[in-house]
C-alpha positions in Angstrom: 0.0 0.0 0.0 2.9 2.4 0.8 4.4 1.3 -2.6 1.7 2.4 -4.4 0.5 5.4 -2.6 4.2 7.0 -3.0 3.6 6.2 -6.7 0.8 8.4 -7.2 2.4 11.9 -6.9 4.6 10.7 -9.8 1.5 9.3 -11.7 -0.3 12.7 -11.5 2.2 14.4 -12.8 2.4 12.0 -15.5 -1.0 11.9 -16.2 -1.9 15.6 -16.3 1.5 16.4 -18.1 1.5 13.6 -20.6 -2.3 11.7 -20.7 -4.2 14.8 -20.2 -1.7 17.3 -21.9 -2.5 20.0 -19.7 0.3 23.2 -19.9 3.0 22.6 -16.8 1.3 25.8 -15.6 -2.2 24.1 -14.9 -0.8 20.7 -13.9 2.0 21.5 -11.7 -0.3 23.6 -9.2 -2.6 20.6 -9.5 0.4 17.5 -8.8 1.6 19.7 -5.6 -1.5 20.0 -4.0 -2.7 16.6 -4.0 1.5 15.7 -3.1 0.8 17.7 -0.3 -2.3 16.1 1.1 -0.7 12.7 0.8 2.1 13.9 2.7 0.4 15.3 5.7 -2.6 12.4 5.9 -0.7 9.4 4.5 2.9 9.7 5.6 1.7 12.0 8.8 4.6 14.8 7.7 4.2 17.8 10.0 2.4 20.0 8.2 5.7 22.9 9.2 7.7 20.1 7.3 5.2 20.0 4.1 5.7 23.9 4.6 9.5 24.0 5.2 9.9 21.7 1.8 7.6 23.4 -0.2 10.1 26.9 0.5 12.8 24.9 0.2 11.8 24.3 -3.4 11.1 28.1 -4.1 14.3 28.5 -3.2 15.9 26.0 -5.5 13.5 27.3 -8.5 14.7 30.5 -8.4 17.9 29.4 -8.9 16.6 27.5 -11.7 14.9 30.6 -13.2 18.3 32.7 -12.6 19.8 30.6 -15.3 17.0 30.3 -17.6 16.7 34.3 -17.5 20.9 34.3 -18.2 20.3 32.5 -21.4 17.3 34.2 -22.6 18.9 37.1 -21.8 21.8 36.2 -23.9 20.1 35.4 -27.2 18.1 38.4 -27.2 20.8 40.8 -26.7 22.5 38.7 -29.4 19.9 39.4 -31.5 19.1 43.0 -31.0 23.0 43.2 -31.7 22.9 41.6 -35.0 25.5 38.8 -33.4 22.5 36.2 -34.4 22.8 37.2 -38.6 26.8 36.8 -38.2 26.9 33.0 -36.6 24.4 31.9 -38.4 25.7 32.7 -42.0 29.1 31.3 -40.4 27.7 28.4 -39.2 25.7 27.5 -43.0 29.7 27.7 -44.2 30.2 24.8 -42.2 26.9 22.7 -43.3 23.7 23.4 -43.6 22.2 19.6 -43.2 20.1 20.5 -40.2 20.8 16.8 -38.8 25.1 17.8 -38.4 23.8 20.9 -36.7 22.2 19.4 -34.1 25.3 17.0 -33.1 28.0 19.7 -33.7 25.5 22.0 -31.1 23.6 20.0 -29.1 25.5 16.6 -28.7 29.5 18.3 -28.4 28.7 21.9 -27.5 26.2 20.1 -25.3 28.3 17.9 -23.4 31.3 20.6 -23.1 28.6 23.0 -21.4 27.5 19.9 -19.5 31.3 18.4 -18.2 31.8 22.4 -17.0 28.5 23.2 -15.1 25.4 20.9 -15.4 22.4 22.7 -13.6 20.7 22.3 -16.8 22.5 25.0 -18.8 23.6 23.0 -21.1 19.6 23.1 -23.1 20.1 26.6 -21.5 22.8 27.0 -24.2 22.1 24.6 -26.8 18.3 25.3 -27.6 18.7 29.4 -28.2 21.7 28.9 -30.4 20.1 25.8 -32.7 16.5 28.8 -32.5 19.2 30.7 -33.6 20.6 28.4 -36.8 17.0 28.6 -37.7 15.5 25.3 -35.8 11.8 25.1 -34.8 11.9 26.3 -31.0 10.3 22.3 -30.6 13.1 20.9 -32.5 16.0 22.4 -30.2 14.5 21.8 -26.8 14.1 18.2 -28.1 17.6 18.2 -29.3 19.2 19.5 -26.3 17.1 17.6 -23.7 18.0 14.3 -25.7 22.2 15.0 -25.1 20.8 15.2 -21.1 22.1 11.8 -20.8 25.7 10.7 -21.6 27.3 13.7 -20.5 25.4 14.3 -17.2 27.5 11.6 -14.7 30.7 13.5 -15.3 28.9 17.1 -15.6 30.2 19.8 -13.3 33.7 18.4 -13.0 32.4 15.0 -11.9 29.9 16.5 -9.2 27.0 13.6 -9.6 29.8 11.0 -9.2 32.5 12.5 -6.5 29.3 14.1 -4.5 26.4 12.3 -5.4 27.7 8.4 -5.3 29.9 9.6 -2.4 28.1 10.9 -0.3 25.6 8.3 -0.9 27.8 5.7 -0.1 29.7 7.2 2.5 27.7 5.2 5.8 29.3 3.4 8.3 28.2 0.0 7.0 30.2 0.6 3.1 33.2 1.9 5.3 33.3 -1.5 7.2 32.7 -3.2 4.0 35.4 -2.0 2.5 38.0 -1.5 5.6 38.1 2.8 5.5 37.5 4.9 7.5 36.2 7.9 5.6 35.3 9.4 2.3 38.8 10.4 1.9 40.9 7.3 2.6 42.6 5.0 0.1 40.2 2.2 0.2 37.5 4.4 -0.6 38.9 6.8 -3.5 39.9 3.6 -4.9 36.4 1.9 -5.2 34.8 5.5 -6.1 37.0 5.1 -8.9 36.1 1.6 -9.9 32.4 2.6 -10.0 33.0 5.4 -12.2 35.0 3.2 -15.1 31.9 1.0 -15.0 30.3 3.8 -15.6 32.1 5.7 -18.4 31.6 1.8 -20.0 28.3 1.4 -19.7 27.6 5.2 -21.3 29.9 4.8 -23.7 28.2 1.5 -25.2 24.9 3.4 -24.8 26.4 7.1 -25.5 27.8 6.2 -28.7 23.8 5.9 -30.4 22.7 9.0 -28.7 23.9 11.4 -31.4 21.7 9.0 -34.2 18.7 9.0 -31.7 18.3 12.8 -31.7 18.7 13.1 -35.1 15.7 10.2 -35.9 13.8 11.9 -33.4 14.3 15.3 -35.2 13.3 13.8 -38.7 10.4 12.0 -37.7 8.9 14.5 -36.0 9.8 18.1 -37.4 10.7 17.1 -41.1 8.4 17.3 -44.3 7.9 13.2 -44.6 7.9 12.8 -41.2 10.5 10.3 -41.9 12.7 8.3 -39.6 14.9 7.4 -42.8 16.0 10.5 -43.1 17.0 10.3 -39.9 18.8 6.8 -40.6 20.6 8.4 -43.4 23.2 10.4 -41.1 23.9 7.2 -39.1 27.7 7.0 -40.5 28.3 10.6 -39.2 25.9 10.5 -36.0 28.0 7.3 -35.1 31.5 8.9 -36.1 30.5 11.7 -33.2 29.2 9.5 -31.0 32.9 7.3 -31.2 34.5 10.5 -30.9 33.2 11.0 -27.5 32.3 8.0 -25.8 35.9 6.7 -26.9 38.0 9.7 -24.8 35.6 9.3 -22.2 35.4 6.0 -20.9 39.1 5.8 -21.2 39.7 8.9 -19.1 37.3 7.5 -16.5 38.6 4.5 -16.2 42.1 5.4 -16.0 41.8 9.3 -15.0 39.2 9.6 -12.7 35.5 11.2 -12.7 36.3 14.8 -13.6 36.8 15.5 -16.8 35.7 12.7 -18.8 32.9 14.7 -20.3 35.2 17.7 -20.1 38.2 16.9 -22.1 36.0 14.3 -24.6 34.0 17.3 -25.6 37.2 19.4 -25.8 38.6 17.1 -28.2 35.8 16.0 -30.4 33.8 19.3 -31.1 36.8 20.6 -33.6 37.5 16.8 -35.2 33.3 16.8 -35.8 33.5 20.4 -36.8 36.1 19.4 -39.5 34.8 16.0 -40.7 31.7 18.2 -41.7 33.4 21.2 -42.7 35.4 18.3 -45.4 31.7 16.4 -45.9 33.4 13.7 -44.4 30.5 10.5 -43.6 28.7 13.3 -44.7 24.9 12.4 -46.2 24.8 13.0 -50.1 21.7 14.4 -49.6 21.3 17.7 -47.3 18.4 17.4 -44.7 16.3 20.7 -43.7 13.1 21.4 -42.1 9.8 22.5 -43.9 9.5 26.3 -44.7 8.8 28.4 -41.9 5.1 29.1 -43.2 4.5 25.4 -43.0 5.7 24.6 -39.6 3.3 23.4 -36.8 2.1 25.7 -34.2 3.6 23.4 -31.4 6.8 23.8 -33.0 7.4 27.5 -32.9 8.4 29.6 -29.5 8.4 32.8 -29.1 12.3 33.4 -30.2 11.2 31.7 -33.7 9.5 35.0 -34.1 11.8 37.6 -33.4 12.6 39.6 -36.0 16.6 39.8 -36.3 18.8 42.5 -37.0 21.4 42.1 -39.9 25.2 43.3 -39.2 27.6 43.2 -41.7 30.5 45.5 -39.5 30.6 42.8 -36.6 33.1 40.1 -37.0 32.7 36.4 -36.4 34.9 36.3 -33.3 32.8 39.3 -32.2 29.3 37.7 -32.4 30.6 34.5 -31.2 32.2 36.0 -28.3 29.7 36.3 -25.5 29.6 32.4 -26.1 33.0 31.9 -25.6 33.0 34.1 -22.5 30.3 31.7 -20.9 32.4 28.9 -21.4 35.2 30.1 -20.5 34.0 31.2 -16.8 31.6 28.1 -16.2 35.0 26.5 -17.0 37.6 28.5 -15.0 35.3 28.9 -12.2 34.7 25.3 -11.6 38.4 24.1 -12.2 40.2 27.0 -10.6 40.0 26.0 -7.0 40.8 28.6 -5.3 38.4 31.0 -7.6 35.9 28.2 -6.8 36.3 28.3 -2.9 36.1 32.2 -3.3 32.8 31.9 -4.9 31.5 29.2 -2.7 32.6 30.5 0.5 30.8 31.6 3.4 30.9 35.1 2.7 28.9 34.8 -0.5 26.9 31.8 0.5 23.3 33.0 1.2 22.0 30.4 4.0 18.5 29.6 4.9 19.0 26.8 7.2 15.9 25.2 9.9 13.3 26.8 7.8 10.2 27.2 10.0 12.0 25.4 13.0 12.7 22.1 10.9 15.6 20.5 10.0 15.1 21.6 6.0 17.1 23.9 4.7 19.0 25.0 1.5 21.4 27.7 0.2 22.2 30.1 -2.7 25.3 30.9 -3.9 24.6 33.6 -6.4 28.1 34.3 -8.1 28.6 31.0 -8.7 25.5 30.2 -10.2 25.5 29.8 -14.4 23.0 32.5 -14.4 25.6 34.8 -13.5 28.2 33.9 -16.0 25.2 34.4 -18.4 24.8 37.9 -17.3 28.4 38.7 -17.3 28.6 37.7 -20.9 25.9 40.0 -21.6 27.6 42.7 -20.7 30.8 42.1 -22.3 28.5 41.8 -25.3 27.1 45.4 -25.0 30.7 47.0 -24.8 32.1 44.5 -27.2 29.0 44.4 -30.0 28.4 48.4 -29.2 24.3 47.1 -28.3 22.6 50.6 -28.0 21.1 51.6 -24.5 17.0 50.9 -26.3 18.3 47.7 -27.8 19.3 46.5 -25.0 16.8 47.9 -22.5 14.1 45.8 -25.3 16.0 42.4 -24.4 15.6 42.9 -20.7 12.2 43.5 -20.7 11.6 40.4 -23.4 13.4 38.5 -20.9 11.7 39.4 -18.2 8.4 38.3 -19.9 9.6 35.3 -20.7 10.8 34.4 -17.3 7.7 35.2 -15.9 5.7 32.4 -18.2 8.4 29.4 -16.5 8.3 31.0 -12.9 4.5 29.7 -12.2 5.0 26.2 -13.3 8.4 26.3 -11.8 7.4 27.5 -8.4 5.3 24.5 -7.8 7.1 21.7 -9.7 10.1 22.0 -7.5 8.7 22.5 -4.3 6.1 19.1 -4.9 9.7 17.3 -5.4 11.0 18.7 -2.2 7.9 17.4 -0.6 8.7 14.3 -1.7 12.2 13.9 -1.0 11.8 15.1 2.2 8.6 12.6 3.2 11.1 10.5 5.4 10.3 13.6 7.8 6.9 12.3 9.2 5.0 10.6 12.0 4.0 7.6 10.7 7.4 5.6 10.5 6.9 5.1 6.9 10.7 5.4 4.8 10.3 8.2 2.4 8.8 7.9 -0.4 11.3 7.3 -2.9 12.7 5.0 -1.0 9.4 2.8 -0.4 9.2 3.0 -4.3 13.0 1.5 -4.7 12.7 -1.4 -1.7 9.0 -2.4 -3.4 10.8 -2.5 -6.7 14.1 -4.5 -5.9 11.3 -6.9 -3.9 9.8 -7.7 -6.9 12.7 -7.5 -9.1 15.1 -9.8 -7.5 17.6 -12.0 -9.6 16.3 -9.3 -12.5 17.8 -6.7 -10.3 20.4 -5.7 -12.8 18.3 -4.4 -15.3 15.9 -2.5 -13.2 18.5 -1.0 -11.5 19.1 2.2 -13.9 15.2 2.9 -13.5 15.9 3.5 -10.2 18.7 6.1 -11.2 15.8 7.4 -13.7 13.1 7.7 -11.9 15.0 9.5 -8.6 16.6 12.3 -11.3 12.9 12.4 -12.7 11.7 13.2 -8.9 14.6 15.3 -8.2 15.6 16.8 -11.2 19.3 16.0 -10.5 21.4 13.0 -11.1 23.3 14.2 -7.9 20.7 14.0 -5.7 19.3 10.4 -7.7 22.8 9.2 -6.4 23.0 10.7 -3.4 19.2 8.9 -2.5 20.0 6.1 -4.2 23.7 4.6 -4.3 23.5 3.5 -0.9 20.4 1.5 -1.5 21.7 0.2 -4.2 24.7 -0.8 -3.0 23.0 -2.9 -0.4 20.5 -5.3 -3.0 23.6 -5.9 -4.5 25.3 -7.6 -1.5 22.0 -9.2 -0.2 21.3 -10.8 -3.7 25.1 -11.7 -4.4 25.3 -9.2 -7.4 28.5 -6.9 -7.9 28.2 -3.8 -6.1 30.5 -1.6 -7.7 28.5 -2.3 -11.1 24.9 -2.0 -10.0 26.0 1.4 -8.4 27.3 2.1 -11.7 23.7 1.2 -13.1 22.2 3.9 -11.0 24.0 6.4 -12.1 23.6 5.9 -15.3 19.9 5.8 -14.9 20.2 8.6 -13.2 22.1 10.6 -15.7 19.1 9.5 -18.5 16.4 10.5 -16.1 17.3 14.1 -16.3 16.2 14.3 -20.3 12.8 13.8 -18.7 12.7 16.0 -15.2 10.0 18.3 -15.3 12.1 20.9 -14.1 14.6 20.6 -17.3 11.8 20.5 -19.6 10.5 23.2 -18.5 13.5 25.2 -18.1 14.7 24.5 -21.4 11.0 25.2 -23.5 11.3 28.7 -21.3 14.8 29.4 -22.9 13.2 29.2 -26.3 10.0 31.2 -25.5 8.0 27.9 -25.8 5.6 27.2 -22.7 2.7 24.8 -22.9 4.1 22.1 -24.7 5.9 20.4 -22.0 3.2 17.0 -22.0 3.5 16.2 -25.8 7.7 17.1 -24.5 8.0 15.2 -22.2 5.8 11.7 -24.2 8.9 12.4 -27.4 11.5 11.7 -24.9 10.2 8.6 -23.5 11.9 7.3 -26.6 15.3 8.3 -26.1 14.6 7.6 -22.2 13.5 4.2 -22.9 16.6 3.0 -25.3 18.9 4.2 -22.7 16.9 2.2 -20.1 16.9 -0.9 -21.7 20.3 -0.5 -22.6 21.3 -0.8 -19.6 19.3 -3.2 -18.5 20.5 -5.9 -20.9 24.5 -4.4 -20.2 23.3 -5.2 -16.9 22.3 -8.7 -17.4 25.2 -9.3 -19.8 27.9 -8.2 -17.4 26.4 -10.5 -14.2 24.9 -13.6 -15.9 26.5 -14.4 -18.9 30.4 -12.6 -18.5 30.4 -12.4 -14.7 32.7 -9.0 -13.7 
C-alpha cells in the first residue's frame, strides 16, 4: 500500500502532463497539491515540514529561473546586436544539413557545457543557439534535452559521481565493508574510482547511439515526410560523433578519474566533428532541412522563432561569437580553478536559509557562482564589445523578463512538490520516504532481475529530483546494499544507478520546462516530455541488458 500510494504523486504528474496534456502551468499547481495532502494524511509529515519543503523548493527554483533568465537574456541581446545574422551565415559555411547541426550543437557543445556546469545550462545554451541556426523552437528543446544523458554523470567536474555516489555511499556499514575509515581514505577513493569506469563503459556503449537517436527523433517528428529514414541516413556521421566522445571518455574515466571525462571528450571532439563536416566527411549526399517556416506546426514555434533579427555586416565572427565563448570560459575557469571556486563558494557569499520554519530543512544560494551569472556577465561584455545601444538592449531585458515570468508559475510549484517528496522521510508515521518505499517495493519484486531495473531506479530519482546528484545521493546506498543481499556486484549495479540517473534528467519536469522557457516555448511540456520517453526508454533498456550481460553471462 505504501508502494503504491508513494507512486501516485509521480502518476499525477504524468498523467496531467503527458495523458491529459494539460500546460505545466495548470498541472504543476494541480500534482503539488494533491503531493501535499498525501504527505500530511498518508505519511503524517508535519504540516511545518510540508511547509518547510515546499520553500525549500522556491528557493531552488529561483535558482533555476536565474539561469533560464541568463540564457534568454543572452540570445536576445545577441539578437538586438545583429550577433544572431553573423553566426548563423558562419555556421551554414560549415553545413547546412540540419541533422550535423544538431550534433556539432547539441551533442558536443552540449556535453562541453555539461562536463563544465550541469544545472541544466547545457539546453540553457544549446536550444537558443540551434533557434538561432534557424530550428523550430520544438526541434532544439528536443535536441538539447536528448544530449541530457551521456554527459550528465561526469557534468560539473564529476559533481554527480565525486558528491552524489559519495556521499551516498559514505555510511558506516560501506566503510566496514570495504575496511576505510572515511570518504577520503585510500580504500574508498579507490572503489569510487572503480564505479566510475563502470560507468564511463556502460555510457559509452549506450552514448555512442545518442547522437543518431536525436537526429531520428528530429526527422520524424519536425521534417516534411515525417520520416525516420531520413534520420537513418546520417547514421555513419551520428555514429562517427558518437565514437569521438564515448571513446575519450570511458578511457579517461577508467584510467583518470571522474572529472573530466565529459570535459576533455568534448574538448577534443567538437573541432575533429566540426572538420569531418566542414570536409563532408561521412557526410549524407543528400542535405536534410526542415519545412518552410510558413508550413511549420504551431507546437513547433516559441516565441524566439519570431523575433525579427537584425542584420550586421561590420561585426566580425569572433565578435558575435564572443559572449559564447566568454560563458564557457568562466563556467569552465570557475569550476576548475580552486581557489576562484572556494572564493565563490565561500561563506561570505553563500546565502544560507537553514531550519526553515524550526525544521531541519534547509538549503542555500550561492549567487556568483551560479550559471545565471556567468550568463549575465557575458551579456555585458557583449554590450561593450558588440556596441548594443542603450533601447536595444533595454528591449532584451524586458523580453526577458516576460519570458521568465511564463516558466516561474509552473516552476514554483514543480520544484517544491519534489522537495515534498524527497523530504517525506520527515513524518509521523514511521513510513521510509517515499522514494525509497518506491526503490525497496521494486528491488522486492525484481530480485535475480535486479540488474536491469537498476538504472530505472537512477531514472526515476533524477525524474523526482531533477538531479542525477541528488538520484545518487538517495540512491547509491540502496543500491549498493540489494547488490550484496542478492550476491550481485556492487560496484556495477551502483554504476547502473548512475547511469539511470544521468538519463532520467532528459525527462525531469524541471529541465523541460527550463529549457521550453529558454526558447520562448511554454505549454508544450506534456506532448515534450511523451517524445523523450523514446530516447529515455533505449537508454533504459540499454542498460538493462548491459546489466544482465555483465552479471549472468560474462560475470565482472
Amino acid at each position: 500500500m505504501q508502494a503504491l500510494v508513494s507512486l501516485t504523486p509521480i502518476a499525477a504528474v504524468f498523467l496531467l502532463l503527458v495523458v491529459f496534456r494539460l500546460p505545466a502551468r495548470l498541472a504543476m499547481p494541480l500534482a503539488w497539491a494533491y503531493t501535499v495532502l498525501i504527505a500530511l494524511f498518508f505519511w503524517q509529515v508535519p504540516l511545518n515540514m510540508v511547509a518547510a519543503s515546499s520553500l525549500q523548493g522556491l528557493v531552488i527554483a529561483f535558482t533555476l529561473l536565474y539561469i533560464v533568465f541568463g540564457a534568454i537574456l543572452m540570445l536576445n541581446t545577441l539578437t538586438e546586436s545583429g550577433a544572431v545574422e553573423v553566426m548563423r551565415g558562419a555556421f551554414s559555411k560549415i553545413t547546412t544539413d540540419r541533422r550535423i547541426q544538431a550534433i556539432i550543437v547539441a551533442w558536443m557543445f552540449g556535453a562541453f557545457i555539461e562536463g563544465a556546469s550541469g544545472f541544466g545550462t547545457p539546453a540553457a545554451v544549446a536550444a537558443p543557439l540551434l533557434v538561432v541556426l534557424g530550428f523550430p523552437a520544438a526541434a532544439a528543446v528536443l535536441s538539447a534535452l536528448i544530449i541530457q544523458s551521456t554527459p550528465v554523470s561526469f557534468g560539473v567536474v564529476g559533481t554527480p559521481v565525486l558528491l552524489g555516489v559519495g556521499s551516498g555511499l559514505d555510511h558506516p556499514e560501506i566503510h566496514t565493508f570495504l575496511g576505510s575509515s572515511d570518504m577520503t581514505s585510500p580504500e574508498f577513493t579507490s572503489y569510487l574510482q572503480h564505479i566510475a569506469g563502470n560507468i564511463g563503459i556502460v555510457h559509452a556503449l549506450i552514448g555512442t547511439f545518442i547522437p543518431l537517436v536525436m537526429v531520428i527523433m528530429l526527422t520524424r517528428y519536425f521534417g516534411e515526410h515525417k520520416s525516420w529514414k531520413e534520420g537513418l541516413e546520417a547514421a555513419p556521421f551520428a555514429i562517427f560523433a558518437g565514437l569521438v566522445f564515448t571513446i575519450p571518455y570511458a578511457l579517461i574515466a577508467n584510467f583518470v578519474g571522474p572529472e573530466f571525462p565529459s570535459l576533455i571528450s568534448a574538448l577534443l571532439g567538437l573541432p575533429i566533428v566540426v572538420w569531418a563536416a566542414k570536409n563532408r566527411f561521412l557526410i549524407p549526399a543528400k542535405t536534410w532541412d526542415f519545412p518552410q517556416f510558413a508550413d511549420w506546426e504551431d507546437s513547433w514555434i516559441g516565441e524566439s522563432n519570431r523575433i525579427k533579427t537584425v542584420n550586421s555586416t561590420r561585426m566580425s565572427l569572433l565578435s558575435a561569437w564572443l559572449p559564447y565563448l566568454v560563458v564557457a570560459l568562466l563556467l569552465l575557469v570557475t569550476r576548475i580553478w580552486g581557489s576562484l571556486k572556494s572564493l565563490l563558494t565561500g561563506e561570505s557569499l553563500t546565502i544560507y536559509f537553514d531550519n526553515i520554519l524550526g525544521t531541519e530543512i534547509g538549503t542555500s544560494l550561492q549567487p556568483l557562482y551560479l550559471p545565471g551569472t556567468m550568463f549575465i556577465l557575458a551579456v555585458i561584455a557583449a554590450v561593450f564589445i558588440q556596441g548594443i545601444k542603450p533601447h536595444n538592449f533595454t528591449r532584451a531585458v524586458k523580453k526577458s523578463f516576460i519570458t521568465v515570468a511564463g516558466a516561474a508559475f509552473a516552476l514554483g510549484f514543480a520544484v517544491p512538490l519534489v522537495r515534498i517528496f524527497i523530504n517525506s522521510g520527515f513524518n509521523e508515521s514511521g513510513f521510509a520516504s517515499m522514494p525509497m518505499v518506491l526503490a525497496r517495493s521494486t528491488a522486492d519484486l525484481a530480485q535475480g532481475a535486479w540488474p536491469f531495473f537498476s538504472a530505472v531506479i537512477g531514472a526515476l530519482g533524477a525524474f523526482i529530483a531533477g538531479s542525477n546528484t541528488i538520484s545518487n545521493m538517495m540512491f547509491s546506498f540502496f543500491q549498493h546494499q540489494v547488490a550484496l543481499e542478492t550476491g550481485l556486484p556492487a560496484a556495477f549495479i551502483v554504476a547502473l544507478q548512475a547511469v539511470g540517473g544521468a538519463a532520467g534528467n532528459m525527462v525531469c519536469v524541471h529541465n523541460v520546462v527550463a529549457a521550453c522557457a529558454t526558447v520562448g516555448l511554454l505549454g508544450v511540456e506534456g506532448p515534450m516530455i511523451r517524445r523523450v520517453l523514446l530516447p529515455l526508454a533505449y537508454y533504459l533498456l540499454a542498460a538493462g541488458l548491459i546489466g544482465l550481460t555483465a552479471v549472468y553471462i560474462f560475470p565482472l
